[in-house]
C-alpha positions in Angstrom: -14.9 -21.2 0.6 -12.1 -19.7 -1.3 -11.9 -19.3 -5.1 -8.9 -18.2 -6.8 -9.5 -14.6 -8.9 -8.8 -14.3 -12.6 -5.1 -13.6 -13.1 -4.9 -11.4 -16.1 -1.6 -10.8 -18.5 -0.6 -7.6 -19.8 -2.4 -7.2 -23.4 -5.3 -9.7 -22.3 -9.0 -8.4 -23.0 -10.8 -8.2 -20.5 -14.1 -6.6 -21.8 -15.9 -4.8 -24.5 -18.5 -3.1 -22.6 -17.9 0.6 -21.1 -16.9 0.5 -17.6 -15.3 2.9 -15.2 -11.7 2.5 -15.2 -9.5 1.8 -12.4 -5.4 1.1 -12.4 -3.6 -0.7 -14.6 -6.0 -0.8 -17.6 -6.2 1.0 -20.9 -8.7 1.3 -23.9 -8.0 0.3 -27.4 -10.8 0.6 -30.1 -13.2 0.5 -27.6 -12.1 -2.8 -26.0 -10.7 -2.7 -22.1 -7.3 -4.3 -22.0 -4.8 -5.3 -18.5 -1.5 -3.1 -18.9 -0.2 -5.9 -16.2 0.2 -8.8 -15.0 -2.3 -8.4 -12.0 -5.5 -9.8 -10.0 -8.9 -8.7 -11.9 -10.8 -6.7 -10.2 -14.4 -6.5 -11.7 -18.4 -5.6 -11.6 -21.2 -4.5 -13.3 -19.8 -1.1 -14.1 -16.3 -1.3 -12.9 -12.9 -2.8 -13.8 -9.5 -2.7 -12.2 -6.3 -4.9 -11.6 -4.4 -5.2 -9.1 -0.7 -5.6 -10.0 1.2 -8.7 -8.4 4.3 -7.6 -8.7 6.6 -4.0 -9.6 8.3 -1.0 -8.0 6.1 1.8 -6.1 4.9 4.3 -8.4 4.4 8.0 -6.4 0.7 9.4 -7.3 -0.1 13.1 -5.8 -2.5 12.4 -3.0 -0.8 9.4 -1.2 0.1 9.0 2.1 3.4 7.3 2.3 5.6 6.8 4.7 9.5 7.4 4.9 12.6 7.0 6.7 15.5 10.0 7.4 18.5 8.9 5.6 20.3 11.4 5.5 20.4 15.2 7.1 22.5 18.0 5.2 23.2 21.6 6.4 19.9 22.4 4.3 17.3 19.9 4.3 16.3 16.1 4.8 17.0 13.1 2.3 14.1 10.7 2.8 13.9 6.9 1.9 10.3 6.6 0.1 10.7 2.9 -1.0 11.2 4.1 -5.0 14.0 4.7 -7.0 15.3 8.1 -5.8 15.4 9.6 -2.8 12.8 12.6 -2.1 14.7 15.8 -0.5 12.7 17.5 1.7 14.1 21.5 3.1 14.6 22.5 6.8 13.2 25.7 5.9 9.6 24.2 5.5 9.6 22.0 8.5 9.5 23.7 12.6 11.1 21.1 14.0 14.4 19.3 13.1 14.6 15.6 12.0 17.3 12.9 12.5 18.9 10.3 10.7 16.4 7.2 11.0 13.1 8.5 12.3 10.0 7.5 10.5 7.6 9.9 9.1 4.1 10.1 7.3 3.5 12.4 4.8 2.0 13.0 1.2 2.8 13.3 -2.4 2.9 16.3 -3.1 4.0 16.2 -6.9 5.7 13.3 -8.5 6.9 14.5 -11.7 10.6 14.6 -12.5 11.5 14.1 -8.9 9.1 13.6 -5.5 7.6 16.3 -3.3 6.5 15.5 -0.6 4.0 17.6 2.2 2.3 17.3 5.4 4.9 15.6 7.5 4.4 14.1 10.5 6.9 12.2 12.8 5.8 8.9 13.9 6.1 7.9 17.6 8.3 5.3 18.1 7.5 2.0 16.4 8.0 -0.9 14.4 8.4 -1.1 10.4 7.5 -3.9 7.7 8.3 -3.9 4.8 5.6 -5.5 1.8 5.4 -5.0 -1.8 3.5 -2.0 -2.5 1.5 -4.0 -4.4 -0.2 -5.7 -1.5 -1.0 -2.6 0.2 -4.9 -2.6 -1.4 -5.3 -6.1 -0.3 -3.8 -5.0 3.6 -6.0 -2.4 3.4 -9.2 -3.8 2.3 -12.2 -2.1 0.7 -13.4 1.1 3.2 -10.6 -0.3 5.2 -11.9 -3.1 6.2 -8.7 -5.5 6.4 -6.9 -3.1 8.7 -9.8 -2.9 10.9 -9.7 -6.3 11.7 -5.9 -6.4 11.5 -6.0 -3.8 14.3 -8.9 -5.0 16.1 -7.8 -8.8 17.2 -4.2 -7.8 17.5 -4.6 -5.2 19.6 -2.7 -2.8 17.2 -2.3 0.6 15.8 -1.2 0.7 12.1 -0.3 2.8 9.2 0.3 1.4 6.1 2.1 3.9 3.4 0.7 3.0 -0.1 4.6 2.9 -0.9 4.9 -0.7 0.8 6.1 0.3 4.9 3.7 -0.4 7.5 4.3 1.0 10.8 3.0 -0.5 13.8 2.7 -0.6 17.6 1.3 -3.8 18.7 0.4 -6.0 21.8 0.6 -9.2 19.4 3.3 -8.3 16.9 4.2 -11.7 15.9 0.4 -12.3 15.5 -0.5 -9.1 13.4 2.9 -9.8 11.0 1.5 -13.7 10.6 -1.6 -12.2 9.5 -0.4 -10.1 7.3 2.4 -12.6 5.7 -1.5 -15.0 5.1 -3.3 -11.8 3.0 0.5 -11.5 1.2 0.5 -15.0 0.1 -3.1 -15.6 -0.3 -3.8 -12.2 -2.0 -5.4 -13.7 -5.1 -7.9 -15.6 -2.9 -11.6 -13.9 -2.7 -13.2 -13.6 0.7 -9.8 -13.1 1.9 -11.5 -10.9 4.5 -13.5 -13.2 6.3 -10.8 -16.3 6.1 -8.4 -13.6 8.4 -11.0 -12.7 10.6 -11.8 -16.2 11.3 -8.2 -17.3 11.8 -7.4 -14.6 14.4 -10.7 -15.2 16.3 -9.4 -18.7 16.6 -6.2 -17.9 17.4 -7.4 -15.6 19.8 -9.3 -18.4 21.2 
């Protein structure tokens, strides 16, 4: 059966004892603290939240993906789903872009404006669109969601931690349903196992 997960406030204590620190927390006189409004995520030795709501913030490390929106005599402008724009030059890339093609690639810096590196251009496809926020729950723990996701929709997926999945399905209508249930059920635990079993009865 489903139980609902804490829902934490920014400010809220969450604990005194030491624990590893994941996102959105922070540390006040020894006392563990939510920075947002957001899912708790807790054990033993570990404490997290997952945000429910906000804009994608670019870490160095992760693997987004982004749309052409532009091409100019000296580079790329890329949609990245935050708010600017990353430019990316035609000198560091061997084979030209166009407007509207979808690519994977990773932060590369993401100070005053985003870098990005290791582009690749994604075969032709569809893309959805989810709150970047989400995209832990989609994703599951050692990626466990998506394998199932992929598994009983007979799909191939990619989901950017910036909030686009791409996808090539046999079952799109089936894989997007499922993913619209872990959307609206993310605060739910065993949220795993309730998908499974819904697209193995689907399935039939």
């Amino acid at each position: 059966m489903n139980t609902t997960k804490r829902i934490v406030t920014p400010g809220e204590l969450i604990t005194d004892k030491r624990k590893k620190l994941g996102d959105h927390i922070y540390i006040r006189e020894n006392k563990i603290y939510s920075g947002v409004l957001g899912i708790l995520n807790e054990t033993d030795d570990y404490v997290s939240v997952v945000a429910l709501n906000g804009p994608y913030l670019p870490r160095i490390g992760d693997g987004i993906i982004g749309v052409v929106k532009n091409v100019t005599q000296v580079g790329y402008v890329i949609d990245i789903k935050t708010n600017q724009d990353c430019f990316f030059p035609k000198s560091l890339l061997t084979k030209e872009l166009v407007k509207g093609q979808v690519l994977f690639a990773r932060i590369k810096s993401a100070d005053d404006s985003v870098d990005l590196e290791n582009i690749n251009i994604l075969p032709k496809g569809n893309l959805l669109s989810v709150s970047s926020v989400k995209v832990p729950r989609i994703i599951g723990k050692n990626e466990s969601m998506l394998n199932i996701l992929k598994n009983n929709t007979d799909s191939n997926i990619l989901v950017g931690k910036n909030g686009w999945i791409w996808y090539v399905s046999k079952n799109p209508a089936l894989l997007e349903n499922a993913i619209n249930l872990i959307i609206n059920n993310s605060q739910k635990s065993n949220l795993t196992n309730t998908i499974e079993e819904y697209l193995k009865k689907i399935k039939g």
